[in-house]
ZATIPA-65253 format. One record per residue (C-alpha): residue in three letters; x, y, z. Coordinates in steps of 0.2 Angstrom, whole numbers. Layout:
+------+-------+-------+-------+
| rest |     X |     Y |     Z |
+------+-------+-------+-------+
|  ALA |     X |     Y |     Z |
...
+------+-------+-------+-------+
***
This chain:
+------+-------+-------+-------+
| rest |     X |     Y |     Z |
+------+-------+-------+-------+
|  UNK |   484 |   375 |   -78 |
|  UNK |   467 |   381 |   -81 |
|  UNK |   462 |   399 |   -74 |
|  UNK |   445 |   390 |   -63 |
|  UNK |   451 |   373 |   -58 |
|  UNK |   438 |   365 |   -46 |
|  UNK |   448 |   347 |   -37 |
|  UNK |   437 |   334 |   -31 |
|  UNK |   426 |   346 |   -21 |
|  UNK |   414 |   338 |   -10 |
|  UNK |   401 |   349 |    -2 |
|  UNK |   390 |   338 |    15 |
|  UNK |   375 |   349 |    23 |
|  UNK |   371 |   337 |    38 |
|  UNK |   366 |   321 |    30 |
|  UNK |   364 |   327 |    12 |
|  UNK |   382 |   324 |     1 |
|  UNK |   375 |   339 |   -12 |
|  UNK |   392 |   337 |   -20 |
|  UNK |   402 |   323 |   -24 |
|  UNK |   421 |   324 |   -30 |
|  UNK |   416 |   338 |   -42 |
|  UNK |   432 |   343 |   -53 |
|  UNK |   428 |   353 |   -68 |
|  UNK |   442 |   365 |   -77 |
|  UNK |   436 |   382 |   -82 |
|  UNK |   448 |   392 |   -95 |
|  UNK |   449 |   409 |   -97 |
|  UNK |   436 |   418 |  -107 |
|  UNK |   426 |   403 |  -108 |
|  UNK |   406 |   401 |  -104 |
|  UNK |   403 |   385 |   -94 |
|  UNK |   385 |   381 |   -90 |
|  UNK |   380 |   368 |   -79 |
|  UNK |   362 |   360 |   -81 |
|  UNK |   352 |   348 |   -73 |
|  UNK |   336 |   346 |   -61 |
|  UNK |   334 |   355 |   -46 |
|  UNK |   343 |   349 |   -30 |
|  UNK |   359 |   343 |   -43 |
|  UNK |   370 |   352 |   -34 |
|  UNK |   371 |   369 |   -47 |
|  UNK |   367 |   382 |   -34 |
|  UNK |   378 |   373 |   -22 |
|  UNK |   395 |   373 |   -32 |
|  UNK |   393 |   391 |   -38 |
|  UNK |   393 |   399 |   -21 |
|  UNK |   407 |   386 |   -16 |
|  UNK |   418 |   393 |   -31 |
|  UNK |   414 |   412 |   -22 |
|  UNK |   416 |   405 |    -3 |
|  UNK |   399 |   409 |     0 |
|  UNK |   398 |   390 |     6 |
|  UNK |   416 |   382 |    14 |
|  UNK |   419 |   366 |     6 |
|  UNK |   422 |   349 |    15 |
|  UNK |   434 |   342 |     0 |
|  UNK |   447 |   346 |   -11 |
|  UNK |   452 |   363 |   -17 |
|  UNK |   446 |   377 |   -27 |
|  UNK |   458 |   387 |   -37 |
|  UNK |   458 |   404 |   -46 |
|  UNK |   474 |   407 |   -60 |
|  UNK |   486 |   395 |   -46 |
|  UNK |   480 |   400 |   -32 |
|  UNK |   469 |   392 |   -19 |
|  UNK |   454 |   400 |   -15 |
|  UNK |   446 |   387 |    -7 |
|  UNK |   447 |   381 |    14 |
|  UNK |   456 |   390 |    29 |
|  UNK |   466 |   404 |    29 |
|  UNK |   457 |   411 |    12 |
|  UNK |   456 |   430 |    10 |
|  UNK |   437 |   430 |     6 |
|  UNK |   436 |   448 |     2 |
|  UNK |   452 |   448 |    -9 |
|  UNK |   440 |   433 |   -19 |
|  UNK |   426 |   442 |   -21 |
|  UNK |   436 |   457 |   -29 |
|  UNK |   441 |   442 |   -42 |
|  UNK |   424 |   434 |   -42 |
|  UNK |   407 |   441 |   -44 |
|  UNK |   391 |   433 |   -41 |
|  UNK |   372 |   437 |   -49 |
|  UNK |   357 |   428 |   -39 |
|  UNK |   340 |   424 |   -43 |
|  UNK |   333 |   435 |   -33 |
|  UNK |   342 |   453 |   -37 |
|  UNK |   347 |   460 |   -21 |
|  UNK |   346 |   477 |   -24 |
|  UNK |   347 |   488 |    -8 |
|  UNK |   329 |   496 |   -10 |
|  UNK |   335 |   511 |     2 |
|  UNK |   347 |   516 |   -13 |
|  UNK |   344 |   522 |   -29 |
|  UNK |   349 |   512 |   -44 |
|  UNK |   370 |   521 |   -46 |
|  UNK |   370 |   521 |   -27 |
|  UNK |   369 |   500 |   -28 |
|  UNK |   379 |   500 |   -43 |
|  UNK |   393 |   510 |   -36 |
|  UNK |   394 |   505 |   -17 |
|  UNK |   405 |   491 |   -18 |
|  UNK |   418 |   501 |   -30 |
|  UNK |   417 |   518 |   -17 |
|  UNK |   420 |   505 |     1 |
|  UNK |   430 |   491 |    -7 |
|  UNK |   440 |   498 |   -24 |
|  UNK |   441 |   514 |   -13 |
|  UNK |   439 |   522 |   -32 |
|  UNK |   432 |   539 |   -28 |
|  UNK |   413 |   544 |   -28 |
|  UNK |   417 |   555 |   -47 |
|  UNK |   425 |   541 |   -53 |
|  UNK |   413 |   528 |   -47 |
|  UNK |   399 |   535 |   -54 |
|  UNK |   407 |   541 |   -68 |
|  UNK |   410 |   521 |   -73 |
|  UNK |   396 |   518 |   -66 |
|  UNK |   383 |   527 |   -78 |
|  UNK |   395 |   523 |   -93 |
|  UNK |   389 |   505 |   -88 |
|  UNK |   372 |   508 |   -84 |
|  UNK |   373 |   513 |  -102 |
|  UNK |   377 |   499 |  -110 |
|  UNK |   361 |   493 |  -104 |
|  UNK |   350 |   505 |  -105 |
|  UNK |   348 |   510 |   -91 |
|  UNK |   356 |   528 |   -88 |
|  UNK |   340 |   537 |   -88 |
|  UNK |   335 |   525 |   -73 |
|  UNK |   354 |   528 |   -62 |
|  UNK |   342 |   539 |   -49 |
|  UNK |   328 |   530 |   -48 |
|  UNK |   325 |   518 |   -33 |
|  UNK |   324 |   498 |   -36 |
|  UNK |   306 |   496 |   -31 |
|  UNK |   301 |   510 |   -47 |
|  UNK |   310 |   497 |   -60 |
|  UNK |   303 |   480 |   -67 |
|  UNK |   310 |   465 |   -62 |
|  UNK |   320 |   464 |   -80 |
|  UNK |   329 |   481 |   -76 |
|  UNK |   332 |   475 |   -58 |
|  UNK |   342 |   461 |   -63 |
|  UNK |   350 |   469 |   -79 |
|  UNK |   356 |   481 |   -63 |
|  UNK |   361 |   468 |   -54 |
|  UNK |   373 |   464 |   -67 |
|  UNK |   380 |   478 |   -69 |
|  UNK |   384 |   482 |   -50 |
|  UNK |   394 |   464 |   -52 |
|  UNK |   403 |   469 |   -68 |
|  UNK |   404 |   488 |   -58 |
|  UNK |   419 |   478 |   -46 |
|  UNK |   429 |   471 |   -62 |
|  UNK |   429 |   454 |   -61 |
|  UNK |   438 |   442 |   -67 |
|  UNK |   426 |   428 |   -67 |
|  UNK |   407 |   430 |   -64 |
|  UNK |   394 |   418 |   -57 |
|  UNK |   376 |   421 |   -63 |
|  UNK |   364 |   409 |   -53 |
|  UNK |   348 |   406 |   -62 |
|  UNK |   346 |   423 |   -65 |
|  UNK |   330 |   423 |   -75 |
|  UNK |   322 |   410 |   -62 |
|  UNK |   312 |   423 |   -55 |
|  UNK |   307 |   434 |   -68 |
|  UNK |   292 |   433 |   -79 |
|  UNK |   293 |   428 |   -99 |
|  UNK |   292 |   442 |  -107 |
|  UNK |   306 |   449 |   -97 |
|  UNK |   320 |   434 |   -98 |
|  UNK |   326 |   440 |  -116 |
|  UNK |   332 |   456 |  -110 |
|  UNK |   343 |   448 |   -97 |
|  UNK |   349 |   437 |  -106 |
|  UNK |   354 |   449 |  -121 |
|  UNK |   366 |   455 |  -107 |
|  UNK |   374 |   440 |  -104 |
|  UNK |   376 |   435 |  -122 |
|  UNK |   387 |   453 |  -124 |
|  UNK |   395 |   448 |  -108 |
|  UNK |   399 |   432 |  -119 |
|  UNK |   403 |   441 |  -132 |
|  UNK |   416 |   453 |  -125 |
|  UNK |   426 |   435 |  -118 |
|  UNK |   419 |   436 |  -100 |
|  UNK |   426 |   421 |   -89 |
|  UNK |   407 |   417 |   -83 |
|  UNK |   401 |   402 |   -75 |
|  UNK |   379 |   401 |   -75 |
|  UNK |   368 |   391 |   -68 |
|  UNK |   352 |   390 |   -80 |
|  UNK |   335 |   379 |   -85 |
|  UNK |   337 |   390 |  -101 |
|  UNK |   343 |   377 |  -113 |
|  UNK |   341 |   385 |  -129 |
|  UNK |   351 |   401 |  -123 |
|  UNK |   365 |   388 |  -113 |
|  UNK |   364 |   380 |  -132 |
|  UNK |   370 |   395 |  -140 |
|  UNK |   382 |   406 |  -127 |
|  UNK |   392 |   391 |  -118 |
|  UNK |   408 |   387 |  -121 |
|  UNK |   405 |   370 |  -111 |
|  UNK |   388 |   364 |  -103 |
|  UNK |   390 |   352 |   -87 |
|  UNK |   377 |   342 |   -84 |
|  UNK |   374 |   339 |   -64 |
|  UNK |   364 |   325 |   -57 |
|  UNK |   366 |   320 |   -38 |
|  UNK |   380 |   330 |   -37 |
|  UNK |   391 |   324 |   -48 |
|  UNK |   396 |   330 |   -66 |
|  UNK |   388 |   315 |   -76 |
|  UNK |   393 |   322 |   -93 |
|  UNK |   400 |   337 |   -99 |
|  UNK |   406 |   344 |  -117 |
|  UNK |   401 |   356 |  -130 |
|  UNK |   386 |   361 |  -132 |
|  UNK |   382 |   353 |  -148 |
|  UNK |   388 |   337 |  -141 |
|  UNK |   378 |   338 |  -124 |
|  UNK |   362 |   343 |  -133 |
|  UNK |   365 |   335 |  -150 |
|  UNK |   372 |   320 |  -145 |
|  UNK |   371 |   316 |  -128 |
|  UNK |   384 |   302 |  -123 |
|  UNK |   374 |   296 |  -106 |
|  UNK |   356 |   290 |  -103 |
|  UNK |   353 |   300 |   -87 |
|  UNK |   357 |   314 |   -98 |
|  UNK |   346 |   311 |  -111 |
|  UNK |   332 |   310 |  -101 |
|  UNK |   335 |   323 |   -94 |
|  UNK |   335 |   332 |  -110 |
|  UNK |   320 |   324 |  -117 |
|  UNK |   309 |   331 |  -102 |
|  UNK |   318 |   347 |  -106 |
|  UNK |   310 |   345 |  -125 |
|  UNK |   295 |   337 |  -120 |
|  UNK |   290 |   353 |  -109 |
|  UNK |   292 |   363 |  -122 |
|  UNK |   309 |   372 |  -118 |
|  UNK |   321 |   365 |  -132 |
+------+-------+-------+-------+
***
């Protein structure tokens, strides 16, 4: 039994089957990064994994134990599952440890001391304690979204979804964010991403999916998937990736 298994999970918005049968088993401390064109159904399955869309087929489950269809405890999930979007979120009425330490205060009911207490010791990590009472709007968008991260990783998750979490952000500022991720990586975080970064999926993941109409057309190791590609769509897909310059 894996810890993420995701059975035959269709996701329909009107006419539009975004996702079709997806199964895909995620093991505990493994990176899996899924790939592919946009509208291929990335964005779609990571929110179904944190219920943030209900899914029409089969059944999501986290270490045994459906988390997917009616009768779910959605806020008991999202203890277990944290998610990082493109865009960062960040309540701009807050400072920087207020948005980091919320969740923690309302829905870990830790104390404010304690809160904040683990709260800067994370800030931290990221460089960032000199910025816990500044306000959002005063950061760039690299420290906004390395905040962002952190106020995920603030509620303890077991498994964390990132979302194309450089999509956004200019060049220059990508490296940094994704510096997070690799420690992440590198301290055996359970983390499932969505990304058009292939040279940084290359070198973190654990597994890479490749997506295309929504359905998992290959997926492997990454030196297989970018080395060695089994399937044309796949390769062609990966040759516009190398032909743009980002590979």
């Amino acid at each position: 039994m894996a810890f993420l298994e995701i059975d035959h999970v269709d996701k329909i918005f009107g006419t539009n089957h975004v996702l079709k049968a997806i199964s895909l088993d995620v093991e505990q401390h493994q990176v899996v990064t899924l790939i592919g064109g946009s509208g291929s159904g990335k964005s779609t399955l990571l929110r179904c994994v944190n219920a943030l869309e209900e899914v029409d087929g089969g059944e999501i489950r986290l270490d045994g134990d459906r988390v997917s269809g009616r009768g779910v405890d959605v806020d008991a999930l999202r203890r277990e599952v944290g998610i990082v979007f493109q865009s960062f979120n960040l309540f701009p009425h807050m400072t920087v440890l207020q948005n980091v330490t919320l969740a923690p205060i309302k829905v870990l009911r830790l104390t404010r001391g304690l809160a904040e207490e683990r709260g800067i010791a994370l800030l931290k990590r990221i460089g960032l304690d000199a910025k816990a009472n500044e306000y959002p709007d005063r950061l760039s968008g690299g420290q906004q979204q390395r905040v962002a991260i952190v106020r995920a990783m603030a509620m303890e998750p077991r498994l964390l979804l990132l979302d194309e979490i450089t999509s956004a952000l200019d060049p220059e500022l990508v490296a940094e964010v994704l510096n997070i991720v690799r420690d992440l990586a590198e301290q055996g975080m359970t983390m499932m991403l969505a990304t058009h970064e292939m040279s940084f999926a290359r070198e973190v993941s654990s597994k890479v999916c490749f997506l295309h109409e929504g359905v998992i057309h290959e997926e492997g190791p990454p030196e297989q998937i970018f080395g060695n590609p089994q399937k044309e769509r796949t390769r062609a897909f990966l040759q516009r990736i190398i032909d743009a310059g980002r590979l």
